[in-house]
C-alpha positions in Angstrom: -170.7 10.0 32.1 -171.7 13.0 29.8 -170.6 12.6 26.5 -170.1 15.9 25.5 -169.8 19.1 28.3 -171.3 22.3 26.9 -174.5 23.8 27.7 -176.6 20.9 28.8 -173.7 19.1 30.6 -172.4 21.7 32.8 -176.0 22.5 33.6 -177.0 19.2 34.6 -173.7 18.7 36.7 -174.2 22.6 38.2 -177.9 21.1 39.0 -176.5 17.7 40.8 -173.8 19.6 42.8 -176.6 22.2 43.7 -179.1 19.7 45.1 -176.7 17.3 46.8 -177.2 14.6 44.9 -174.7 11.9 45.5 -173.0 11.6 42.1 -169.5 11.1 40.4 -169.7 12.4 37.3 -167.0 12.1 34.3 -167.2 13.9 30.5 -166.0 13.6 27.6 -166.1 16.6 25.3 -164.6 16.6 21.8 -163.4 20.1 22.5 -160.6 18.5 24.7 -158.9 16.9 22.0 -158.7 20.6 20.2 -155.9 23.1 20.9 -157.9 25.8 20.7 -160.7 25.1 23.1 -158.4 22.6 25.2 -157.5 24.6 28.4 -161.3 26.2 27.8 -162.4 22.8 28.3 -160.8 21.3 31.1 -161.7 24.7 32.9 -165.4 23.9 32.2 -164.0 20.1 34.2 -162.5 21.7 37.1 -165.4 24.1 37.9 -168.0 21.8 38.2 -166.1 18.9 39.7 -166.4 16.4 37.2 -163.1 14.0 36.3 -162.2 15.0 32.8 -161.6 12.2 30.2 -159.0 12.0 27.0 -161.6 9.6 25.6 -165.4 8.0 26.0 -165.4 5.8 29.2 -166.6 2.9 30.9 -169.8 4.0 33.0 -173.6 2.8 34.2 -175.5 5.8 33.0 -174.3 8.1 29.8 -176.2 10.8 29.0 -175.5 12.0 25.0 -175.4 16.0 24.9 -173.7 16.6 22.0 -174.4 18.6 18.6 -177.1 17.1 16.5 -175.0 16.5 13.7 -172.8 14.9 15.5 -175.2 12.4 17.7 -175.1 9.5 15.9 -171.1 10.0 15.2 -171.1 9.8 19.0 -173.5 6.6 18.4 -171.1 5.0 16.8 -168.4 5.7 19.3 -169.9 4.7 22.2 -170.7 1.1 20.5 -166.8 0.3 20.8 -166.2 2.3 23.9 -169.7 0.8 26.1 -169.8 -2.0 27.5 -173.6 -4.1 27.1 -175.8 -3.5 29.7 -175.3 0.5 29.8 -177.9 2.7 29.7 -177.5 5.3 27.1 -179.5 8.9 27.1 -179.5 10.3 23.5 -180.8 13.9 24.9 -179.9 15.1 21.5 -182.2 17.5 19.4 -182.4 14.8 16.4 -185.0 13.7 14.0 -187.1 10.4 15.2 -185.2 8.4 12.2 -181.7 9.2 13.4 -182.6 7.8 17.1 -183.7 4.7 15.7 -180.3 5.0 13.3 -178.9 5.3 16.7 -180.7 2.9 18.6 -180.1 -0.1 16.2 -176.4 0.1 16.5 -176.5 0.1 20.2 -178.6 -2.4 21.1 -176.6 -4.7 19.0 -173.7 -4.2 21.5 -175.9 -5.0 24.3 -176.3 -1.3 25.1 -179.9 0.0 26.1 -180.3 2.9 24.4 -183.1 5.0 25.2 -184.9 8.4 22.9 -184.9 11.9 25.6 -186.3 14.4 24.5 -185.1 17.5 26.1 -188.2 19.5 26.9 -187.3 23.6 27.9 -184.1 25.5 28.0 -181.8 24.2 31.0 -181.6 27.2 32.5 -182.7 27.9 35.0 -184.2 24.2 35.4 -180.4 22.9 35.2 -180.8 18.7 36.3 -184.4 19.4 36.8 -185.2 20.7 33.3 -188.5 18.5 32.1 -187.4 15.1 29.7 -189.8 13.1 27.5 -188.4 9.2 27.4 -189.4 6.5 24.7 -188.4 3.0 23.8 -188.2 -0.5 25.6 -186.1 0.6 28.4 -188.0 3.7 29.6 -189.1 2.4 33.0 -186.0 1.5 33.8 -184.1 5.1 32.6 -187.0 6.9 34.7 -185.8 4.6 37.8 -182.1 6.3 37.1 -183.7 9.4 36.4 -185.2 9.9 39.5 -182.5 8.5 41.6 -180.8 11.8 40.1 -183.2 13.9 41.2 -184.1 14.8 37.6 -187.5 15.0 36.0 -188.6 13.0 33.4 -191.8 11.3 31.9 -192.2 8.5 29.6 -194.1 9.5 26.2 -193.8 5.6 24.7 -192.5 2.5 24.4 -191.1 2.9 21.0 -188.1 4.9 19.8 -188.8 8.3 18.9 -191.7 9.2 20.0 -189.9 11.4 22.9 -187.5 12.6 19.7 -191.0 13.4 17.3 -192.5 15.1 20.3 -189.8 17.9 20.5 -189.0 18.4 17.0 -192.4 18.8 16.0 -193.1 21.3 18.9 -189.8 22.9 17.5 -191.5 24.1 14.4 -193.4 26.5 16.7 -190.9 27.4 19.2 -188.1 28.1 17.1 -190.8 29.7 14.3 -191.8 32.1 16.4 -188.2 33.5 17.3 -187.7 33.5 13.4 -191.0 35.0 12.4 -190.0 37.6 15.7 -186.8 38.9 13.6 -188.4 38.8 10.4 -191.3 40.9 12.0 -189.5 43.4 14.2 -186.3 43.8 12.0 -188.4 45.1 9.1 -190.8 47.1 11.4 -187.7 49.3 12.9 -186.4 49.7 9.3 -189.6 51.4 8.2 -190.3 52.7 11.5 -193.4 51.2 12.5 -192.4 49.3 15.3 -193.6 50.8 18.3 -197.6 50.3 16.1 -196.8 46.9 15.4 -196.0 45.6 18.2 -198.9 47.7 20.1 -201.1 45.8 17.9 -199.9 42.2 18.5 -200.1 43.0 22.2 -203.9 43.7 21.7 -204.3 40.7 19.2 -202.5 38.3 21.7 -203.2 39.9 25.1 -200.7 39.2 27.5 -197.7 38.0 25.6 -196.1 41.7 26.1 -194.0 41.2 22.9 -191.8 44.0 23.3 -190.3 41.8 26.2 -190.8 38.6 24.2 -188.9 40.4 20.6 -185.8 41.5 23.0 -186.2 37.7 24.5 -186.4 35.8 21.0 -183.6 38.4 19.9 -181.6 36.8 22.3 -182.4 33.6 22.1 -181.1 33.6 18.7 -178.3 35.5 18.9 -176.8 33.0 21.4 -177.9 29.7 20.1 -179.2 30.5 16.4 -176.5 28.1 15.2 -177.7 25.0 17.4 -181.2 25.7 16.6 -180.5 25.6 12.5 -178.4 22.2 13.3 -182.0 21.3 15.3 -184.8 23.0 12.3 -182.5 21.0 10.3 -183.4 17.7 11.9 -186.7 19.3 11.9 -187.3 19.5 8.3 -185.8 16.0 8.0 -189.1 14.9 10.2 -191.5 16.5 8.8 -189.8 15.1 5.7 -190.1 11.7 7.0 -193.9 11.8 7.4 -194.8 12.7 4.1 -195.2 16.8 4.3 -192.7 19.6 2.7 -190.7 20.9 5.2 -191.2 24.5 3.5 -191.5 26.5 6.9 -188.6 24.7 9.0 -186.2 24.9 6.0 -187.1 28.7 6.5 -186.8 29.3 10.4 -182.9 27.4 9.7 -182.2 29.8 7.1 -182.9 32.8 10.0 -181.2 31.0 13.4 -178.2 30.4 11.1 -177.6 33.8 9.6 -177.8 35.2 13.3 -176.0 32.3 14.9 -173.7 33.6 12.5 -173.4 36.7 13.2 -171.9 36.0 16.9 -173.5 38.8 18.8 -173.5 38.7 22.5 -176.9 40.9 23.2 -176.5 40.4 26.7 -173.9 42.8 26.9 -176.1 45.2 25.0 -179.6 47.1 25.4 -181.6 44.7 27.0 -185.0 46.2 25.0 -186.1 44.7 21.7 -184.9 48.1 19.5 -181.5 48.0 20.3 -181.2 44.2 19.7 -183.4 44.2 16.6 -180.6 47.5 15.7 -177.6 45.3 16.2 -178.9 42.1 14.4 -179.8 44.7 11.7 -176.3 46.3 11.3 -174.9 43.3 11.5 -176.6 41.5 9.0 -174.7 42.5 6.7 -171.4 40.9 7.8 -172.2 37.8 8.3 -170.8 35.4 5.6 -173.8 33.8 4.1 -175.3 38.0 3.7 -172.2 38.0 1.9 -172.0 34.9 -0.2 -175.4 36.6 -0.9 -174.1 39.9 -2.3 -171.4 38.4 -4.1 -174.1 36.1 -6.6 -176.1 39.5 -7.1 
């Protein structure tokens, strides 16, 4: 069972169905329950074959794929709605502290809870996208895992360490699409953008930024609002062992305000000028650039 069927769920089902892999899959999403995204949801059922459910089920195997800030809400509800024995996934992008906030309350049904740590993007990997496990029931998730033809690697025997793994690694990946819009965004508004970006591509040869700014652009502009609910429970991390969380507070504050923005670049220029143009011009819209304007 998938406890929540966005992104990560309908890739991983899309994966399943793609390779063959004998499974019967059923989901739960939130969205179900709301009469907005209702029919939306049940669509997102049909399409990839999977039995649709008014409420968190019964099953072996559940695999957690919902919002951080809901993960350990969903926690919680699966400790009435499992039964002991059940292996639970928490694939969620959360700080190692809330997986072992998690943890505690399911193992105290009887259900083995175990830390994934979601590696890459899931597309284009889809079921095959590369997972970190940790805790006391590793070996026996990688057994499922690989029955599913997934790919998976075990990074320790305590909970979060798969967890501390990708948030940490998060501070770079997700810096680096911030610092990329900071960078670009004031270079085309003072018109050196073309010489600044010729000049990282000789600093970092190879990295052919144009391609990777248009990329990051993207990247943001589609998820910038999961990623600030991830930096978010990436500060609380870095938090946790002792250091100020100064430069992921600062990468939220840039995913959100584009996240916020709801552009869809892929239906724009595809090169980094146009996209950097659009998240420019639109800025300015976006409610927290005007909760801003209003306390000047």
């Amino acid at each position: 069972m998938c406890l929540g069927f966005g992104e990560a769920g309908q890739a991983f089902a899309a994966g399943w169905k793609r390779a063959g892999v004998p499974v019967d899959i059923s989901a739960f999403d939130i969205k179900t329950n709301s009469r907005s995204h209702a029919d939306e949801q049940r669509a997102a059922y049909a399409r990839h074959g999977v039995t649709g459910l008014e409420r968190p089920g019964a099953a072996a195997v559940v695999f957690s794929l919902v919002t951080a800030d809901q993960a350990e809400v969903a926690a919680l509800d699966a400790t009435v709605a499992l039964a002991p024995g059940t292996l639970f996934f928490d694939c969620n992008s959360c700080s190692p502290g809330a997986k072992r906030r998690s943890a505690e309350a399911l193992e105290a049904k009887g259900i083995r809870y175990v830390d994934v740590a979601v590696m890459a993007p899931v597309y284009p990997g889809l079921h095959r996208t590369p997972l970190l496990l940790s805790g006391p029931h590793a070996e026996a998730a990688l057994e499922w895992l690989h029955a599913l033809d997934m790919s998976a690697q075990i990074a320790g025997s305590d909970v979060g360490v798969a967890s501390a793994t990708k948030m940490v690694r998060s501070i770079m990946i997700k810096g680096i699409e911030a610092l990329t819009l900071e960078c670009c965004l004031a270079a085309r508004r003072v018109g050196v953008d073309e010489a600044v970006l010729a000049s990282l591509d000789a600093s970092m040869p190879g990295w052919n930024w144009p391609e990777r700014a248009a990329y990051n652009m993207e990247r943001v502009a589609t998820h910038g609002l999961r990623r600030a609910a991830e930096m978010r429970e990436v500060a609380q991390t870095v938090a946790e062992l002792g250091l100020p969380p100064d430069m992921s507070r600062a990468i939220v504050e840039w995913q959100q305000r584009v996240g916020e923005a709801e552009l869809d670049l892929g239906s724009g220029p595809e090169n980094y000028a146009g996209r950097a143009d659009r998240i420019s011009e639109a800025m300015a819209g976006t409610p927290r650039a005007a909760k801003t304007r209003a306390a000047e």
